[in-house]
N, C-alpha and C positions, 0 to 999 in steps of 0.2 A: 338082618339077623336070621338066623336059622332056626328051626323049631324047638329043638331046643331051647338054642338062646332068649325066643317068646317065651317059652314056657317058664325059665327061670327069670325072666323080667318081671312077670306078669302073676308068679307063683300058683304057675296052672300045674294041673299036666298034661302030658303030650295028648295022654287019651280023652282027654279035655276038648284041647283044641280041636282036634281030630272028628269028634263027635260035631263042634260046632261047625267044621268045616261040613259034613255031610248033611247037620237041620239045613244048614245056609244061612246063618247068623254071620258068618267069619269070611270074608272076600277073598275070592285066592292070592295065594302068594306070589309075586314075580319067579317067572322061572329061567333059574338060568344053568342050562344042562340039565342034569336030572337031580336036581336042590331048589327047594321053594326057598324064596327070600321075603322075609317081611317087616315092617317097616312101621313107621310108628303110627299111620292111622292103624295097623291092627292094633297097637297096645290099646290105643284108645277105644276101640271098638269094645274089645276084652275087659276094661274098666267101665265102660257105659252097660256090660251086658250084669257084670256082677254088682252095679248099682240099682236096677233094676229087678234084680233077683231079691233081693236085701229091702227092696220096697213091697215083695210079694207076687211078682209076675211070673208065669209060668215060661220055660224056654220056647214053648209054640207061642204064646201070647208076644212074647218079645220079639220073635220070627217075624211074626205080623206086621208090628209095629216098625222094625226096622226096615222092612219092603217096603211098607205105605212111605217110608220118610223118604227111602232111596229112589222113588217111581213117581212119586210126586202123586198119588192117588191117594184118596179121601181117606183121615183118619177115623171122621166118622162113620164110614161103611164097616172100617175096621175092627172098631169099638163095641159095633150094634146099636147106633144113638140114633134116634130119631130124630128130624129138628125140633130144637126148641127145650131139650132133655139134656140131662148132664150127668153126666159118672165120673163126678169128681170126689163124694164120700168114700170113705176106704172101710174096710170092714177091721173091725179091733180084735187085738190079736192077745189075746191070753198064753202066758208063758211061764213055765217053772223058772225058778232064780236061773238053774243051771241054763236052758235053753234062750235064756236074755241075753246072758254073759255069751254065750256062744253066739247069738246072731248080732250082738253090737260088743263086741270083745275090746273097743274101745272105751265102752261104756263101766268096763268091770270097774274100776275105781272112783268111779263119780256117781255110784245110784243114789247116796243120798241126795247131792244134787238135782239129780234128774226126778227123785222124788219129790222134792221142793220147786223143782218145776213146774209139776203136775203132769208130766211127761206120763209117767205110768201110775198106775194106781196099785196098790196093794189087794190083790183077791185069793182067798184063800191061802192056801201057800205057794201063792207064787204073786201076779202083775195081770195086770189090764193093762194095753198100752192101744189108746183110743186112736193116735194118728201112727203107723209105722213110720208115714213118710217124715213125721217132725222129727221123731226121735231117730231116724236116718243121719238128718240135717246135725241133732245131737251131734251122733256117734263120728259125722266127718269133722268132727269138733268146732260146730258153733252153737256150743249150746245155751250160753248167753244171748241167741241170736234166735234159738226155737223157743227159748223162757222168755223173751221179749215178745214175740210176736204172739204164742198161747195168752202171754197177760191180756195184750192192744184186743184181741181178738174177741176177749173176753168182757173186755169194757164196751167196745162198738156193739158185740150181740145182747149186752143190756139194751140200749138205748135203741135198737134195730125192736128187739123184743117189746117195748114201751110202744114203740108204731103199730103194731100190728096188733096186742091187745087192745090199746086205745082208740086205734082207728077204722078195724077191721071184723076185728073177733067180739065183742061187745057190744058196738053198735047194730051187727047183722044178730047176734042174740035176744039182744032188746028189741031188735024190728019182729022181732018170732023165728027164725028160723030156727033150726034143731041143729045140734052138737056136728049130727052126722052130713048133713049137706054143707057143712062148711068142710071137710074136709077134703074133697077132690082141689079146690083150689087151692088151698095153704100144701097139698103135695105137688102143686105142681108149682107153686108161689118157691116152696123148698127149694126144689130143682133148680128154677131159675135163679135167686137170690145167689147161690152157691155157686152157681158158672159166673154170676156178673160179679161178685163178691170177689173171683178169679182172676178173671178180666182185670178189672180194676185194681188190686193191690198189683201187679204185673205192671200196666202204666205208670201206674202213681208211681211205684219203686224205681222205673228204668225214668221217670221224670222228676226225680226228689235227686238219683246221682247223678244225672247231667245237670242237675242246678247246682249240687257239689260240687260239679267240677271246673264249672262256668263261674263258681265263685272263690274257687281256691286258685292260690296266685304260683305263678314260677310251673315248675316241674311238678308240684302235687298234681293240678289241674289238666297238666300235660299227662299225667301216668294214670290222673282215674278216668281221664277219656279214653286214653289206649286199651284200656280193661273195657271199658262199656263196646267198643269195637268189636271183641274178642268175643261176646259173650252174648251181642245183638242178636236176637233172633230173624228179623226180616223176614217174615212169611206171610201170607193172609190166605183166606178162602175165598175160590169162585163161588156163584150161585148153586152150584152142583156138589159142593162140598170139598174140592180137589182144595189140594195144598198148593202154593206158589210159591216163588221166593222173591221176594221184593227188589226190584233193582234202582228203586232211586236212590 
């Protein structure tokens, strides 16, 4: 398709793409004579950039990130993470009614929903909204699917919180220590809990729908395997932090 034609697939504009063609977000287009032609890894591209826009990332932070992914070099150089560190919490985003409806305009019809969610909070006159990324997830409509996971999330950090009072914070109180020397561990106990908390629902979930699919019979079994295919990530990290992609 022609530039145009992206642009109305993709409901950019020209000066859109244009711009991402010069950050370097946007690959160039095949040329054939003096007409770029592009094709459907740009829509996709175009779709991953305004996903990420919509979670809060800046067009040079996303520049970044799609280098490190295209070079196979370290996201965490990327990031600025240290080993061992994690920037996985997201900062909460405070919005007037009007500016919510506008950035999840999917969302206009469902806030009470997404307030019975817990999705976003009421502050002032407008919203707290503690995770963008959930209520992302919302707005690409599974919001039955962000309201399940905030509940689960919500029962395990009871029972996670019971460990760490009972076993950690209380005990080192009572041995004498003071309020303030426990706390470099439990920020860095945060940090980590919150990558490996990461980690692991990412397994469990890619290992709970191959047990779906390995237990559903005929063609179900057959179509949620071809999805898990599709959607497989395959990567890991060397000891230096570089990206790979898996080829077994």
């Amino acid at each position: 398709m022609t530039i145009d034609e992206l642009a109305r697939s993709t409901e950019l504009p020209v000066r859109t793409i244009r711009e991402y063609h010069t950050m370097r977000l946007l690959p160039a287009p095949e040329r054939r004579g003096r007409v770029g032609i592009y094709g459907a890894e740009h829509v996709q591209r175009l779709n991953l950039i305004s996903r990420l826009q919509r979670r809060g990332y800046s067009l040079a932070g996303i520049r970044d990130l799609l280098h490190a992914w295209d070079s196979g070099t370290g996201l965490t150089a990327v990031l600025g993470i240290e080993a061992g560190d994690a920037a996985l919490d997201e900062t909460p985003l405070r919005l007037t009614s009007s500016e919510l409806t506008e950035r999840f305009p999917a969302l206009a019809d469902h806030l009470d929903d997404v307030r019975a969610a817990g999705l976003v909070q009421p502050s002032g006159d407008g919203y707290l909204v503690r995770s963008p990324a959930l209520l992302a997830l919302a707005a690409d409509g599974m919001l039955d699917l962000a309201a399940t996971l905030r509940r689960e999330v919500a029962a395990a950090a009871s029972c996670v919180a019971d460990v760490i009072a009972d076993r950690l914070i209380l005990p080192q109180l009572r041995a004498g220590q003071k309020p303030e020397e426990l706390a470099p561990p439990l920020q860095r106990g945060r940090l980590l809990l919150m990558q490996g908390a990461a980690s692991t629902l990412a397994d469990q979930l890619g290992a709970a729908l191959q047990r779906r699919a390995d237990e559903a019979a005929g063609p179900d079994g057959q179509a949620i395997r071809a999805v898990l295919e599709q959607v497989r990530i395959g990567v890991f990290a060397d000891a230096a932090g570089n990206i790979r992609h898996h080829r077994a």
